[in-house]
matplotlib code that plots the C-alpha trace (Angstrom):
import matplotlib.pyplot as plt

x = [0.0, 1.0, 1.3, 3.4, 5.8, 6.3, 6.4, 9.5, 11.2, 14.4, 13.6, 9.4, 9.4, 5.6, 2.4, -0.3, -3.4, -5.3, -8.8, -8.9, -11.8, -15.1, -14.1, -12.3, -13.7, -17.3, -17.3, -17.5, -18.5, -22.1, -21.4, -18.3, -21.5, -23.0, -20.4, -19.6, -22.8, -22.6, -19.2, -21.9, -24.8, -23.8, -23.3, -26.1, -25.1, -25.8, -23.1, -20.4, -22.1, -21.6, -18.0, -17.3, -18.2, -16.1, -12.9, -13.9, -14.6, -11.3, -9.1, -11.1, -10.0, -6.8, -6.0, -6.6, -5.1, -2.5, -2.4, -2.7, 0.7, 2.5, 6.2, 6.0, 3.2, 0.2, -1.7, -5.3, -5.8, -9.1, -11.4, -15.0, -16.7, -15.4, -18.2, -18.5, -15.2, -13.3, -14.1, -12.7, -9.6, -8.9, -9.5, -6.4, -4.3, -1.9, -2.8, -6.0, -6.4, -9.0, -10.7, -13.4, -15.8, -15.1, -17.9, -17.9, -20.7, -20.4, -23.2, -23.4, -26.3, -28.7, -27.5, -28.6, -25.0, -22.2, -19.4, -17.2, -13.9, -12.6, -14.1, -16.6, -13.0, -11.3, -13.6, -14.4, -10.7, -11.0, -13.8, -15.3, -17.6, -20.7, -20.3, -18.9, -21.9, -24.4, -22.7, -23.0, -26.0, -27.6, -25.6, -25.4, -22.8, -19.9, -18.3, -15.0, -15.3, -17.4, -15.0, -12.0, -13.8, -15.2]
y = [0.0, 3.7, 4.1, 0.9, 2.5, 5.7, 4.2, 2.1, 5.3, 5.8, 9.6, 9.8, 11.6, 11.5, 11.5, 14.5, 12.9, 16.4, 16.5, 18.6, 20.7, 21.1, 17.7, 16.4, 12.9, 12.7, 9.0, 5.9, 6.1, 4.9, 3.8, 1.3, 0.3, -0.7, -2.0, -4.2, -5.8, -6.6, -8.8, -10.8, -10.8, -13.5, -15.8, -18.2, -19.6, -17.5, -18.9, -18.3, -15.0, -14.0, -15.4, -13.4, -10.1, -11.2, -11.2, -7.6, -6.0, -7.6, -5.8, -2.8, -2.9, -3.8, -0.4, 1.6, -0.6, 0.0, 3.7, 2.4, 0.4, 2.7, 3.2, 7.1, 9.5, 9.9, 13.1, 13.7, 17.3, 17.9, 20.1, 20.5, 17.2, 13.7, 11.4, 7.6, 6.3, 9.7, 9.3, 5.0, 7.1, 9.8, 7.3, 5.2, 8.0, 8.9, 12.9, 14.8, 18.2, 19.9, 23.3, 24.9, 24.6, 20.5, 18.2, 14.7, 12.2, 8.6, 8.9, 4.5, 4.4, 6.6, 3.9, 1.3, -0.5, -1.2, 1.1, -1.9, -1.1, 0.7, 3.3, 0.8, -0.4, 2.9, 5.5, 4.7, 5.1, 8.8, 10.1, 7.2, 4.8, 6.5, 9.3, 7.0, 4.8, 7.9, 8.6, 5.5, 5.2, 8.2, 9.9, 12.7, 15.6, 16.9, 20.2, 20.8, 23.3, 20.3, 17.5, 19.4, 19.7, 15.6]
z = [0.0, -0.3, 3.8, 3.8, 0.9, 2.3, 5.8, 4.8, 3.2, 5.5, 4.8, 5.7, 9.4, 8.6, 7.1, 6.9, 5.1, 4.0, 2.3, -1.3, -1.6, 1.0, 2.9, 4.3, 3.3, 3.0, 3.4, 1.2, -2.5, -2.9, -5.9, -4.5, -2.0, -5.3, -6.8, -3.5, -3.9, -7.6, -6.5, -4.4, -6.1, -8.5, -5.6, -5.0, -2.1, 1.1, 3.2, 0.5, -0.3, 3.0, 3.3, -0.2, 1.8, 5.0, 2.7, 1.2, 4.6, 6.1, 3.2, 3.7, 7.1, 6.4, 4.6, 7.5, 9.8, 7.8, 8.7, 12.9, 11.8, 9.9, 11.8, 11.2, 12.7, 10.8, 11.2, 9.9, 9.1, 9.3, 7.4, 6.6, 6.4, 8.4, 7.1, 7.5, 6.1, 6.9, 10.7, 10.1, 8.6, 11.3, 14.2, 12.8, 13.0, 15.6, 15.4, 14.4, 14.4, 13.0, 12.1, 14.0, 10.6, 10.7, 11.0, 12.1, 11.7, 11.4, 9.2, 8.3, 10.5, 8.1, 5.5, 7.7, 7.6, 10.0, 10.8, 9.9, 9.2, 12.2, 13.8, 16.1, 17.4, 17.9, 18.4, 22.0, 23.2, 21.5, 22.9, 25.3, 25.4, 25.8, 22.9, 20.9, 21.4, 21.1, 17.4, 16.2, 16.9, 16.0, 13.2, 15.1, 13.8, 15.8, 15.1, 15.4, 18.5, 19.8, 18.7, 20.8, 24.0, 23.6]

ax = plt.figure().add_subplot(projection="3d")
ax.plot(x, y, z, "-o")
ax.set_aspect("equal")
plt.show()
């Protein structure tokens, strides 16, 4: 993976992933939801279906456990929106900082799916059980002036 090459650069003292534009990341591609479930859908067998979608989820997992791993620091710079995947990101991270205009929302509850690929796991040991709980649950949003004082 990228973090893995530039982890294992002698001369990397770290990594600053930034967001281009309005967001910071604004969460999963719907379309790579869709596209996720055409790589299923030809599978008639519901138990091999399912194991299919294990494998997926794991790599997906992997790449931002990746980030957790990396030897260097790995600082989130935060800006406008932290949706979904972009909150699984900035939890793996060693740093985050973040404007005042930032806005958090682990939003895969409107979508009625899992938060599955990190942020169940590390979210809590940010900001505690209980908020972590009440986000996840509720899709609540989180400014940034709110995010600092969690």
């Amino acid at each position: 993976s990228a973090v893995e090459t530039f982890s294992d650069r002698q001369n990397t003292r770290a990594i600053v992933l930034s967001g281009e534009g309005r967001f910071f990341c604004a969460g999963i591609d719907l379309s790579a939801l869709m596209e996720l479930k055409s790589r299923t859908d030809p599978i008639t067998c519901d138990g091999r279906k399912r194991e299919k979608l294990k494998k997926i989820i794991l790599h997906l997992q992997s790449c931002f456990t990746a980030l957790e791993l990396c030897r260097v620091p790995v600082i989130a710079a935060i800006h406008g929106g932290c949706i979904g995947a972009g909150v699984d990101m900035m939890t793996a991270c060693d740093l985050a900082y973040c404007t005042n205009d930032a806005e958090f929302c682990v939003k895969e509850v409107d979508l009625a799916i899992v938060a599955d690929v990190g942020t169940l796991q590390r979210l809590p040991s940010i900001v505690g059980q209980r908020v972590a709980s009440e986000l996840a649950l509720t899709g609540r949003s989180v400014s940034g002036t709110e995010a600092k004082s969690i």
